[in-house]
C-alpha positions in Angstrom: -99.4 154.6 -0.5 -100.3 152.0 -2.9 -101.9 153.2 -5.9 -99.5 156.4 -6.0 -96.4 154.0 -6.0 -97.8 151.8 -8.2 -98.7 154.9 -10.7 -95.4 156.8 -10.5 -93.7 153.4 -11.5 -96.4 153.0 -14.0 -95.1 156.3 -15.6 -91.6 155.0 -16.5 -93.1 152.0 -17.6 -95.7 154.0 -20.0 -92.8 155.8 -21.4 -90.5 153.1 -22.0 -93.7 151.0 -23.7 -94.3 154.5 -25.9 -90.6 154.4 -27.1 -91.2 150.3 -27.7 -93.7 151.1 -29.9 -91.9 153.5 -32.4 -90.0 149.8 -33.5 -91.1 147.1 -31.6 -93.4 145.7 -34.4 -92.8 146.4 -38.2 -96.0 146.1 -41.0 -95.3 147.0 -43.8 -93.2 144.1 -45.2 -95.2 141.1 -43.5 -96.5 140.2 -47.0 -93.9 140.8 -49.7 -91.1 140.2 -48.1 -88.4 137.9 -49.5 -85.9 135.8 -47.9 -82.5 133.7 -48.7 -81.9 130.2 -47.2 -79.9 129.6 -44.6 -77.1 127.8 -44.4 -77.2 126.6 -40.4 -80.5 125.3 -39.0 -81.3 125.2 -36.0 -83.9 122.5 -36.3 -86.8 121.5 -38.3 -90.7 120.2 -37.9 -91.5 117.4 -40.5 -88.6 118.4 -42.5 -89.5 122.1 -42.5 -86.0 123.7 -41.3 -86.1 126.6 -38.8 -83.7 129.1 -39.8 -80.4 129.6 -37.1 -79.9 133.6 -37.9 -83.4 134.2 -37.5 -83.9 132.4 -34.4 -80.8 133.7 -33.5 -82.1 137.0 -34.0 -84.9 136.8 -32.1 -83.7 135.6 -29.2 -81.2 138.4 -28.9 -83.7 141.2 -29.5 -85.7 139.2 -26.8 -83.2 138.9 -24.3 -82.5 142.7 -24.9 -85.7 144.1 -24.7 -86.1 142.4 -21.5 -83.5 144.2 -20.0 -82.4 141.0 -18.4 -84.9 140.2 -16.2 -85.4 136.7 -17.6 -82.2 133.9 -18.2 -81.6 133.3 -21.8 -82.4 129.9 -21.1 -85.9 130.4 -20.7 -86.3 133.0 -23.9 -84.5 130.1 -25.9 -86.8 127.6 -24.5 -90.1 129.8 -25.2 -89.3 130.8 -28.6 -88.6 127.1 -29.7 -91.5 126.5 -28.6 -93.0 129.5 -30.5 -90.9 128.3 -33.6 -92.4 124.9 -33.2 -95.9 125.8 -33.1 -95.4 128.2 -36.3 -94.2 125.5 -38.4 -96.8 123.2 -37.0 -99.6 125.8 -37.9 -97.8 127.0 -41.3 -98.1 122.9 -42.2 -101.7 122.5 -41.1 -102.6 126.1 -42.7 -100.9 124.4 -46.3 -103.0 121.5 -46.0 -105.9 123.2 -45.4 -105.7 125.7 -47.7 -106.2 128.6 -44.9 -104.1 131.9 -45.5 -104.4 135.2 -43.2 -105.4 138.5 -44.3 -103.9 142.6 -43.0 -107.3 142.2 -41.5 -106.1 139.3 -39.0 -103.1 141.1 -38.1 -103.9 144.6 -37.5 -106.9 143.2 -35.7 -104.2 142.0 -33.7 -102.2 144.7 -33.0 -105.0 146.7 -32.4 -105.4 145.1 -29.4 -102.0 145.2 -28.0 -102.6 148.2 -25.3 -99.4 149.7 -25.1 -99.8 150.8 -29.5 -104.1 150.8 -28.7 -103.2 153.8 -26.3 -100.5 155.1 -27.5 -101.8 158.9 -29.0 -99.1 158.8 -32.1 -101.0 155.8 -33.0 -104.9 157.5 -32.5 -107.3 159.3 -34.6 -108.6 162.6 -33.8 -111.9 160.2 -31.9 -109.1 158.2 -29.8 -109.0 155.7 -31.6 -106.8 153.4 -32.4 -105.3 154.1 -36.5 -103.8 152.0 -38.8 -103.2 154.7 -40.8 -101.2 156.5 -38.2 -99.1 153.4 -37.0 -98.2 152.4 -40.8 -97.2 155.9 -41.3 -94.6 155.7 -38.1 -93.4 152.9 -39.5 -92.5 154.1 -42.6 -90.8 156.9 -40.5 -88.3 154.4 -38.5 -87.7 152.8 -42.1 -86.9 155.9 -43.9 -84.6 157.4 -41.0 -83.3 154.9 -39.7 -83.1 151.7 -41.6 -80.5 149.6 -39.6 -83.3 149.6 -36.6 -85.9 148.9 -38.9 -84.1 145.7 -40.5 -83.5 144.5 -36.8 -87.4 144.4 -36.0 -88.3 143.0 -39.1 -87.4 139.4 -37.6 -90.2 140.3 -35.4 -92.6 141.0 -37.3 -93.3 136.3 -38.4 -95.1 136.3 -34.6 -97.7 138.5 -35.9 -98.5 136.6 -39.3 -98.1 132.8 -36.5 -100.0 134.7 -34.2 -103.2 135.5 -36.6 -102.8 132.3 -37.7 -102.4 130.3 -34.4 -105.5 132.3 -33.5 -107.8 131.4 -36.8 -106.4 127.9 -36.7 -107.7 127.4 -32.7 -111.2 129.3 -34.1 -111.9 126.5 -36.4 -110.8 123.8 -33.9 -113.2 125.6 -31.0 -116.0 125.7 -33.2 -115.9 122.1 -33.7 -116.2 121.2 -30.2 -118.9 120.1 -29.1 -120.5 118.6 -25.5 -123.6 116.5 -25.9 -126.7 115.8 -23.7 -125.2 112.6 -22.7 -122.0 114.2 -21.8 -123.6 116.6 -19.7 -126.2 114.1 -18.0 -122.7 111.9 -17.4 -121.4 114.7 -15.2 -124.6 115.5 -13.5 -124.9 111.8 -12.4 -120.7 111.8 -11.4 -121.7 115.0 -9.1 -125.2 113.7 -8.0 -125.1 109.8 -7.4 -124.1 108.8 -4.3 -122.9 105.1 -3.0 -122.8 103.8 0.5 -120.8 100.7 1.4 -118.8 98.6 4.1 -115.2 97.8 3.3 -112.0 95.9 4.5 -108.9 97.0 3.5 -105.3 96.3 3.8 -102.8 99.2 2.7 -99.8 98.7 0.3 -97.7 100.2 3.4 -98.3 96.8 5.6 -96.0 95.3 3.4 -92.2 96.5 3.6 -90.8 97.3 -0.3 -87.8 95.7 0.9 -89.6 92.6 1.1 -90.8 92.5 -2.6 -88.6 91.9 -5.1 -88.6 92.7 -9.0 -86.0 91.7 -11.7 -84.3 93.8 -14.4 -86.1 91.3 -16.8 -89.9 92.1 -15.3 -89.0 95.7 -15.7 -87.7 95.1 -19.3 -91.0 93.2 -20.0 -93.0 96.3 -18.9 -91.1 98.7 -21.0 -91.7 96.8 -23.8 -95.4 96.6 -23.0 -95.3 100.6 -22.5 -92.7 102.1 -25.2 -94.9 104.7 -26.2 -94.6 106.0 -22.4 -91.0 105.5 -22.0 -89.5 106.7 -24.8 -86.1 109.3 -23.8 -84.5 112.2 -25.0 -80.8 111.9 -25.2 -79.8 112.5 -21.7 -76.6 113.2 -19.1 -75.9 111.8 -15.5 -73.0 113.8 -13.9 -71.4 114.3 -10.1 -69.2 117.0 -8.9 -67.8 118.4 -6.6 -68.5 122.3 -5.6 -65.9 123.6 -3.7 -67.1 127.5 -2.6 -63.9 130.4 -1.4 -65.0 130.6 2.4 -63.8 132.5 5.3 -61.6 130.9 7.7 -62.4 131.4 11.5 -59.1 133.3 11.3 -60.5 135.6 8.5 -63.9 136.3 10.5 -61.6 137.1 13.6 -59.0 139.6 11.7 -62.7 141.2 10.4 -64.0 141.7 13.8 -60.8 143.0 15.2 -60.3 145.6 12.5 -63.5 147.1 13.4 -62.4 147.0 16.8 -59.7 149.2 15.9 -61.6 152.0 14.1 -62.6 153.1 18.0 -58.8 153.5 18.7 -57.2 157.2 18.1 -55.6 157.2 14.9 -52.4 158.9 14.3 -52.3 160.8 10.6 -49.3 162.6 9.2 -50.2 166.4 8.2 -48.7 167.3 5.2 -49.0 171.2 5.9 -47.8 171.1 9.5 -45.3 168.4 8.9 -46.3 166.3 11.8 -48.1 163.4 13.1 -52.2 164.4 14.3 -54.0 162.1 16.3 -57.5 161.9 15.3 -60.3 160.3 17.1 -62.0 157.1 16.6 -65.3 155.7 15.6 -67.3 156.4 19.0 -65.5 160.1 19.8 -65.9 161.8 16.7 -67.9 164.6 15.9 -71.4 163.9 14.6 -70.8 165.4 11.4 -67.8 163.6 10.5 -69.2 160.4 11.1 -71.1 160.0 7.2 -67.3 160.5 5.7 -65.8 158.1 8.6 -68.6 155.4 7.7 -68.1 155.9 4.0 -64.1 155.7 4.2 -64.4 152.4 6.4 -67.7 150.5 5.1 -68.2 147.7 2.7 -71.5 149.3 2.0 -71.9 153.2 2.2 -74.1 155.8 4.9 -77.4 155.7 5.5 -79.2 158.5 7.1 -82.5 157.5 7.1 -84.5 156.9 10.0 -85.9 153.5 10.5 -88.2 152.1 13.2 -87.5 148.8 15.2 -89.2 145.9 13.1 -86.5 146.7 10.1 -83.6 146.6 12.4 -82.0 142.9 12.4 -83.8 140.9 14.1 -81.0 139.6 16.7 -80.6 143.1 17.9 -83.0 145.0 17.3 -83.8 145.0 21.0 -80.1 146.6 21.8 -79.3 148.8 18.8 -82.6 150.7 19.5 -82.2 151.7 22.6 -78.8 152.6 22.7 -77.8 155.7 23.9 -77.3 159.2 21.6 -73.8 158.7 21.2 -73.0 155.1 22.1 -71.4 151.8 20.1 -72.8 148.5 19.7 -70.7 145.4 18.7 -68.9 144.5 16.3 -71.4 142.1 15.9 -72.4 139.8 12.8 -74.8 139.8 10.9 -75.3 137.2 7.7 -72.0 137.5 5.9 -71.0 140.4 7.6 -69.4 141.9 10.7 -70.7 145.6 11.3 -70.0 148.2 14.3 -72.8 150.7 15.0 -73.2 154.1 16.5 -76.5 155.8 17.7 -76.6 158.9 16.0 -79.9 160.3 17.1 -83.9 159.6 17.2 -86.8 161.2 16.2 -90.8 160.4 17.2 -91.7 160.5 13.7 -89.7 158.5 11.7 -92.4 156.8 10.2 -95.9 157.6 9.8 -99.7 156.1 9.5 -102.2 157.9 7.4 -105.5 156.8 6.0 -106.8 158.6 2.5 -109.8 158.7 0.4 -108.7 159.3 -3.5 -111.4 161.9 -5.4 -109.6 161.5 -9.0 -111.0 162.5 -12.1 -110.6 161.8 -16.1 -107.0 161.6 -16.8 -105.5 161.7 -13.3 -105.6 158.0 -12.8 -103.6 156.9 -16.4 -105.2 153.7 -17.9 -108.3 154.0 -15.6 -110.8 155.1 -18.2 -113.7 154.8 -16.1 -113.6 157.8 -14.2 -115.3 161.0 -16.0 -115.8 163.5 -13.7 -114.2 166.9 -14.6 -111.7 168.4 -12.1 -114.0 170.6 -10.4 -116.6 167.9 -9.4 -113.8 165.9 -7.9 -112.5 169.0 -5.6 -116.2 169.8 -4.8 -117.1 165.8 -3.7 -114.0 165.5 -1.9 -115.2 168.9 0.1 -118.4 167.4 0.6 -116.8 164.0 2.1 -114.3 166.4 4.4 -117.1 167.7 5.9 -119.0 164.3 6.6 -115.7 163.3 8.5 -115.3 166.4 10.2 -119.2 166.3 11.3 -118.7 162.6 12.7 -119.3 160.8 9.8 -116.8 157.3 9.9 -113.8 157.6 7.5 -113.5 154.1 7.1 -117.4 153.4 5.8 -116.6 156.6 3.8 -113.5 155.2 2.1 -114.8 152.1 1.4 -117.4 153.5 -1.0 -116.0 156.8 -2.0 -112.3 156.3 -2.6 -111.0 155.9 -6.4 -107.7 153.8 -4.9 -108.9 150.2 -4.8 -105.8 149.0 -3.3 -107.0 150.1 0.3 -110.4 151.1 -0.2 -111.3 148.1 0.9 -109.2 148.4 4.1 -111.0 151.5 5.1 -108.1 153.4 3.2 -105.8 152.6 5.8 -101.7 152.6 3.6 -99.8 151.4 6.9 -96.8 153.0 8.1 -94.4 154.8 5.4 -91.0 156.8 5.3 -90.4 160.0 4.3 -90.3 160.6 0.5 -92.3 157.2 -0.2 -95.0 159.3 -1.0 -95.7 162.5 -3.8 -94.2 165.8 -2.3 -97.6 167.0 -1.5 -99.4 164.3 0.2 -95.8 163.6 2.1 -95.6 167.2 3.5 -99.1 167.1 5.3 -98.5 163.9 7.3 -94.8 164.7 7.8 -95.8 168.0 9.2 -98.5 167.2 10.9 -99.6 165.5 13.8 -101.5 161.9 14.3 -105.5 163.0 14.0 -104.9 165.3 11.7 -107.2 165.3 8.8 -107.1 167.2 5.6 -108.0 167.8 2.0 -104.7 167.6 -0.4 -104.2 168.0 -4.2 -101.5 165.6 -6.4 -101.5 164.9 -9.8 -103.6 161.7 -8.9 -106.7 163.9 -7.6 -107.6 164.8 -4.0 -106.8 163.3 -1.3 -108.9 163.5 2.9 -106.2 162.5 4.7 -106.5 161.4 8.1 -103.0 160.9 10.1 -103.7 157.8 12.1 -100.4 157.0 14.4 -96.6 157.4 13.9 -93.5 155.5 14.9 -90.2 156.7 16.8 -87.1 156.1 14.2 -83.7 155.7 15.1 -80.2 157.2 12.7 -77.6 154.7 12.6 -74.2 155.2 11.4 -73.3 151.3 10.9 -69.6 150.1 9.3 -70.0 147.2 7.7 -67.3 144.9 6.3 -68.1 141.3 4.3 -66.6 138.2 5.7 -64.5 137.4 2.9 -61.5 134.4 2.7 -58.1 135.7 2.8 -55.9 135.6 -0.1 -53.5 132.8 2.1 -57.5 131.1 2.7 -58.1 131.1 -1.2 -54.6 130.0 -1.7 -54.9 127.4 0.7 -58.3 126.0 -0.9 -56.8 126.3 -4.3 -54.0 123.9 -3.5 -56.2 121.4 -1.6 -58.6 121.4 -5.1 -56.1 120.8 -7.5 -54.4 118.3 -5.8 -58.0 116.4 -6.0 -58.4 117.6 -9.3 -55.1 115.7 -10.2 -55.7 112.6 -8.6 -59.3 112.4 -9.9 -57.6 112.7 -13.0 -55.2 109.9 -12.6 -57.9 107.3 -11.6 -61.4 108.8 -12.8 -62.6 105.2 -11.2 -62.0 106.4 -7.7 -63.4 110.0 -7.9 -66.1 109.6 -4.6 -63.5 107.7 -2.9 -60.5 110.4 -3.5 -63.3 113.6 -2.8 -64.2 111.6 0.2 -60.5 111.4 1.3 -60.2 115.5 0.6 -63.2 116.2 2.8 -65.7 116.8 -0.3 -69.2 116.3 -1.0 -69.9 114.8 -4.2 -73.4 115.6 -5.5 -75.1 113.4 -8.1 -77.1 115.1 -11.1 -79.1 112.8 -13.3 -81.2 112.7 -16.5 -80.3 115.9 -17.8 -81.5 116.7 -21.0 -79.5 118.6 -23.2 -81.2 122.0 -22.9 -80.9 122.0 -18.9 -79.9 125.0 -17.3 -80.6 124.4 -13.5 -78.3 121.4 -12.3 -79.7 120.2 -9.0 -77.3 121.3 -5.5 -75.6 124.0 -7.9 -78.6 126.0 -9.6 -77.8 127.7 -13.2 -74.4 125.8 -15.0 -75.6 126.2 -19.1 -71.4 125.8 -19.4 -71.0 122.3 -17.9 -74.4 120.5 -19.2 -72.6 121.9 -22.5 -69.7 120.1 -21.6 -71.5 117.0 -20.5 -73.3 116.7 -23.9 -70.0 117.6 -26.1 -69.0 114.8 -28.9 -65.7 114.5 -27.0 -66.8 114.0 -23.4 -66.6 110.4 -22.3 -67.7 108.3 -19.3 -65.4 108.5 -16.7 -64.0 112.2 -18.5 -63.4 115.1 -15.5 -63.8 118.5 -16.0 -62.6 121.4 -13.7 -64.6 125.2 -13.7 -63.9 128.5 -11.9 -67.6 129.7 -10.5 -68.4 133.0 -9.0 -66.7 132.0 -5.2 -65.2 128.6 -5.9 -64.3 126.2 -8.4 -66.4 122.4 -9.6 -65.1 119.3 -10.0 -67.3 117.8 -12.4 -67.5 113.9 -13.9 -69.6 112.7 -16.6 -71.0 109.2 -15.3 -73.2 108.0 -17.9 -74.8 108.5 -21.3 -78.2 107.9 -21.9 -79.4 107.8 -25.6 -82.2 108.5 -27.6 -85.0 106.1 -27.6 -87.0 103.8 -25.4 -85.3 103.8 -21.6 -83.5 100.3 -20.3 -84.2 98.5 -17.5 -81.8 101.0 -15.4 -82.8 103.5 -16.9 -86.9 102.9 -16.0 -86.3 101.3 -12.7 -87.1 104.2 -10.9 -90.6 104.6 -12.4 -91.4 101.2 -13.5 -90.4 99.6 -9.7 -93.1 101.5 -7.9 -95.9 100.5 -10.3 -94.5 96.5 -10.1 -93.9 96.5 -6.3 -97.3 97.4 -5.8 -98.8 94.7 -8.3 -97.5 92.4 -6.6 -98.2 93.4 -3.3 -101.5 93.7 -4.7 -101.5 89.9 -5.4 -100.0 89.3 -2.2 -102.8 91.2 -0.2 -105.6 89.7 -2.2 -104.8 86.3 -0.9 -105.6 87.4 2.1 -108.7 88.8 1.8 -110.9 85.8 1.3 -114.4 85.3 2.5 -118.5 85.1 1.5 -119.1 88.0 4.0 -116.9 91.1 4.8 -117.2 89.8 8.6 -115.3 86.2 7.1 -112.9 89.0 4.9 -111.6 90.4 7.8 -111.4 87.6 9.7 -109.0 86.1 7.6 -107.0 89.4 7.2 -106.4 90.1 10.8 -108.6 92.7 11.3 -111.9 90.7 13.1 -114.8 92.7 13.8 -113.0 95.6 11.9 -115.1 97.0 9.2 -114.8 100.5 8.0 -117.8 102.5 6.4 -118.2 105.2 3.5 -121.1 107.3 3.3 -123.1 109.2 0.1 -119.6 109.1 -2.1 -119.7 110.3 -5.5 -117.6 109.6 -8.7 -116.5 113.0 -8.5 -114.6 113.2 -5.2 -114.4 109.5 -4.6 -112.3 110.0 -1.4 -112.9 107.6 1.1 -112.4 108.4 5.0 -108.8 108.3 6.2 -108.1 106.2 3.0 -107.5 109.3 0.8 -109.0 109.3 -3.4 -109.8 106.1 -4.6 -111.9 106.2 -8.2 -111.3 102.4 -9.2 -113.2 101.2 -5.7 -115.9 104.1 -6.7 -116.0 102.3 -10.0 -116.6 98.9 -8.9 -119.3 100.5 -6.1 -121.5 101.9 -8.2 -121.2 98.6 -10.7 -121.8 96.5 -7.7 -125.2 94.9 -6.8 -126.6 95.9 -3.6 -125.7 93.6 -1.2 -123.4 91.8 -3.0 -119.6 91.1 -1.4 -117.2 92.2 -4.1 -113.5 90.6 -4.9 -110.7 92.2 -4.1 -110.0 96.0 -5.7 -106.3 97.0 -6.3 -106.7 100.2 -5.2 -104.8 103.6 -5.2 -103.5 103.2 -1.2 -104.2 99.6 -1.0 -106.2 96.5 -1.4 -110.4 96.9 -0.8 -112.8 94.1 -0.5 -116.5 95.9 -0.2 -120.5 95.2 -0.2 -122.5 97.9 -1.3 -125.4 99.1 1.1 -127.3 101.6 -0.3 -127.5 103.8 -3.5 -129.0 106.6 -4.4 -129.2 107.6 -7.8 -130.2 111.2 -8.9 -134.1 111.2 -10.7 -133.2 112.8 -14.6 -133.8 116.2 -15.5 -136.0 117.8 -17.8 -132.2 119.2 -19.4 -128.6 119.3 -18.7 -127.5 122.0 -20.2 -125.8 123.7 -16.9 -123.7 120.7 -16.7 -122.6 121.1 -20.3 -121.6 124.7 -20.0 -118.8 124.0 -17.5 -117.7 121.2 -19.6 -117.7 123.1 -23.2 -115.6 125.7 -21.9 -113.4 122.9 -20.0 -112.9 122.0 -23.5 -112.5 125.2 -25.3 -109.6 126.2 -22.6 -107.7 123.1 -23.1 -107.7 123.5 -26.5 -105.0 124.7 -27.9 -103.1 123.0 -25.1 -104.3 119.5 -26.5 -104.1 120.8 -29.9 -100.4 121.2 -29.7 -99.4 118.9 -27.5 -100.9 116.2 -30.1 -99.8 117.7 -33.3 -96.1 118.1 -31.6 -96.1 114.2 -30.5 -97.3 112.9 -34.5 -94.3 116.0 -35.8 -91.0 114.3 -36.6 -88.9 117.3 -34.9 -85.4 117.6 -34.9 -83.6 120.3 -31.6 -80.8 121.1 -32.4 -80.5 123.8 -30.1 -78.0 122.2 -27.7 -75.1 123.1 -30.6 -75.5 127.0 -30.4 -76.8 127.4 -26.4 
């Protein structure tokens, strides 16, 4: 059942936040506290240095409080970025002459939820206290100082974050969308253009065909700087070499589950002789949980579980095998397992339907329910016996039940195990039959439960044993990698060649920055981009790494500096964009002609004129042509009539006569085109905000040397 999962789990979470809150965020020194400088930075925003140990610091208490549910990487990443921004707004606060009060903070906190409903942190109204929460604080300082010192690096993102949020309030409040802005969009919705057009697509000429020079793309750099200016940046290839099983290994696996059916013969300390014992298929039920568990890669389980969870490729036979039976070995994924049918039971998993009466305080953070206990039991009596007289359950539950994760659904919760559900509301369907209905009592309020179908389950006892290599397969693949490793070593020139030769795939990884994580074809590697980016790596250097399951072979192939990118560098980008200038030039030359009938003539496509109808700026997609805003442009600046010279377009190259426009009579005011475009605005704000302030900030990352 949805909402009672969801709630139980919310429990442990509601008690870990409460304990997060008696140190998570520390007051009372935000504004008198004094610090030292540091001696390493980490960086620094317009010469303004950001502090190592404090960064440092922070990251740590965030990677720990996270419990490890997100990579360093990304915490290191997110808090420069948090560092950044404070510096930025600490600078533009100076200027200004702007400063933030307790007000701004608390205000803050206040509406954190885990410390705004916390009840240590309430007055006797239920309301949140600052009194209260400064007086816990003072607690955790006064008993336990060393935990109080650690949060105190925390407590900078509440002074940034009043002041990030002033700082946006002043910028907001200066944007502003006029009546001409708003009568703009109104026409780029509203006016519509029909025309006739010929067209030749950038795809009727091959790329091959077209040719560009390292010098063009140098000119067009050096037009564009501002767009192609680099970070320092990596290009590596390597070879990943993984520990596999050999078909020899898989067979050895399959055969020593073969053998667990034979008899085994076990010496007997106390009689002083040899008992045979039976195998896997003849022992007694009872023994078979200890036999599994002595023989398994992964240990007994006795629950029950119906057909759709069985794997998929045999399904079909494990569940109707016989009480008593083996199936396989057999693999599955990485593994070779042998099962047994230990028994099976009608109602392994059930299908209920429920309508949830809760009231004030049963559902935790749900503050809208207020009726008392006794009004909930006495309206979920009432809708018992409107099901019971006929009424339907389903119409009922949609407008009656408290759990809006299947209220909608007619408070159907699909199939479920045994102990998915609170004891109470588990017992009643597990012990009862399907059409069944009932009124039950949790700690969430009361539930009409109507039992609505049930599913046979079988009990497997399954062995299972990981294909793994063998230690002469690991050996082997050892010996085969350093002998590459060696000769790559010898002549770093020939390091494709000589992987080729070994029967290895080398994978190239390009334009990494020196903060990468993720290295395309081998996922998270922080340790080699660290390598790649070290003073004393040189083109053409090798370096050699265990990883979980295999080894890398990795070289470094090129440097790529700071600055504005070279003709190599931008001839990915800068190609494209060429290529298709001059197959633009190329095209137009062919479209010549007073009339769009002479146009197409003389391109090869006679009698072959295309047509858009009522298109508008602001989806100017023409049919089977796909988005093409500068022929929209040109349309609506045309002259009826009039045959226009050839657009370079998105997709291709458009020659077009406009035959009809219709443009949308002015209203009396536009000011329900200008909402949608002020808050357009006010969303982007502090994204713009930042993003501009950051590209006009001299900043120095530094990061790469610690991470």
């Amino acid at each position: 059942m949805a909402v009672l999962e969801k709630i139980r789990k919310r429990t442990v979470f509601l008690i870990l936040v409460i304990g997060l809150a008696l140190f998570a965020f520390v007051v009372s020194g935000i504004f008198s506290r004094n610090t030292t400088p540091d001696q390493l930075v980490i960086g620094s925003v317009n010469g303004d240095d950001i502090s190592y140990r404090e960064f440092s610091t922070q990251v740590e208490n965030t990677t720990r409080n996270m419990g490890g549910s997100i990579g360093q990487g990304y915490i290191v990443n997110a808090l420069w970025q948090q560092a950044v921004q404070g510096k930025i707004i600490d600078q533009q606060f100076e200027k200004l002459g702007i400063s933030v009060g307790k007000e701004q903070i608390f205000a803050m906190i206040k509406r954190v939820p885990q410390y705004a409903q916390d009840p240590q942190f309430q007055d006797e109204k239920g309301q949140f206290s600052i009194a209260k929460f400064a007086q816990v604080i003072a607690q955790i300082k006064k008993v336990n100082p060393a935990q109080y010192q650690q949060w105190q690096a925390e407590e900078k993102s509440y002074v940034d974050g009043a002041k990030r949020e002033l700082y946006l309030s002043l910028i907001r409040a200066g944007l502003g969308v006029t009546l001409k802005d708003g009568e703009d969009a109104y026409h780029r919705q509203a006016d519509k253009v029909t025309f006739n057009y010929v067209t030749l697509p950038y795809t009727s000429i091959p790329d091959s065909e077209v040719k560009v020079s390292d010098a063009e793309i140098d000119a067009y750099v050096k037009a564009h700087k501002k767009q192609f200016e680099q970070k320092e940046m990596r290009n590596i290839q390597f070879v990943w070499v993984t520990e596999t099983a050999s078909q020899a290994d898989i067979k050895q696996v399959e055969q020593s589950l073969q053998a667990l059916n034979a008899p085994r013969v076990v010496y007997n300390s106390q009689k002083q002789a040899n008992d045979t014992l039976p195998g896997f298929g003849a022992l007694a039920t009872k023994d078979v949980p200890q036999f599994v568990n002595e023989n398994s890669d992964v240990p007994f389980d006795s629950l029950y579980v119906s057909k759709d969870r069985l794997p998929a490729d045999h399904a079909e036979a494990l569940y109707n095998l016989p009480v008593g039976d083996l199936y396989g070995p057999y693999k599955e994924g990485n593994t070779y397992r042998y099962t047994r049918m230990l028994s099976k039971k009608p109602n392994a998993q059930m299908r209920a339907s429920h309508i949830l009466i809760a009231y004030k305080g049963s559902l935790p953070g749900n503050e809208t329910i207020t009726r008392t206990k006794e009004e909930a039991k006495a309206k979920a009596e009432d809708i018992l016996a409107k099901v019971k007289a006929g009424e339907d359950y389903a119409a009922l539950a949609m407008v009656n039940s408290d759990d809006s994760s299947n209220a909608p659904n007619g408070g159907d919760l699909d199939f479920f195990s045994p102990g998915m559900m609170v004891p109470a509301f588990n017992d009643y369907v597990f012990h009862g039959k399907v059409g069944d209905i009932g009124l039950v009592e949790t700690n969430f309020g009361f539930h009409i439960i109507k039992i609505t179908d049930q599913r046979e389950g079988v009990q497997l006892a399954t062995i299972v044993r990981n294909i793994e290599p063998s230690k002469a397969t690991q050996n082997e693949i050892y010996t085969k990698l350093t002998a590459f490793n060696e000769q790559a070593l010898q002549h770093p020139k020939d390091f494709a060649p000589l992987a080729a030769k070994a029967g290895y795939n080398v994978l190239p990884a390009n334009n990494l920055d020196a903060m990468a994580e993720d290295i395309p074809g081998l996922g998270n590697n922080r340790a080699l981009v660290r390598w790649a980016f070290a003073d004393d790596t040189k083109v053409g250097d090798i370096h050699r790494e265990d990883v979980k399951d295999g080894y890398i072979i990795a070289q470094l192939t090129k440097k790529i500096s700071e600055g504005v990118a070279s003709a190599s560098d931008a001839r990915p980008i800068v190609a494209p964009i060429l290529i298709k200038e001059k197959k633009a030039k190329q095209l137009s030359e062919k479209l010549k002609g007073s009339t769009l009938e002479q146009v197409a003539q003389a391109s090869g496509q006679a009698g072959y004129i295309q047509a858009a109808e009522n298109v508008t700026q602001e989806y100017p997609a023409l049919p089977r042509q796909g988005s093409e805003p500068s022929v929209l442009g040109v349309a609506f600046a045309l002259p009826q009539g009039k045959v226009s010279q050839p657009i370079a377009g998105d997709n291709g190259v458009y020659v077009i006569q406009v035959t009809q426009k219709d443009i949308a009579p002015a209203l009396p005011n536009y000011s329900s085109y200008m909402a949608p475009l002020r808050n357009q605005k006010l969303n982007r704000a502090a994204q713009d905000l930042f993003s501009a302030l950051e590209a006009t900030a001299d900043i120095k990352d530094n990061r790469a040397k610690f991470y």
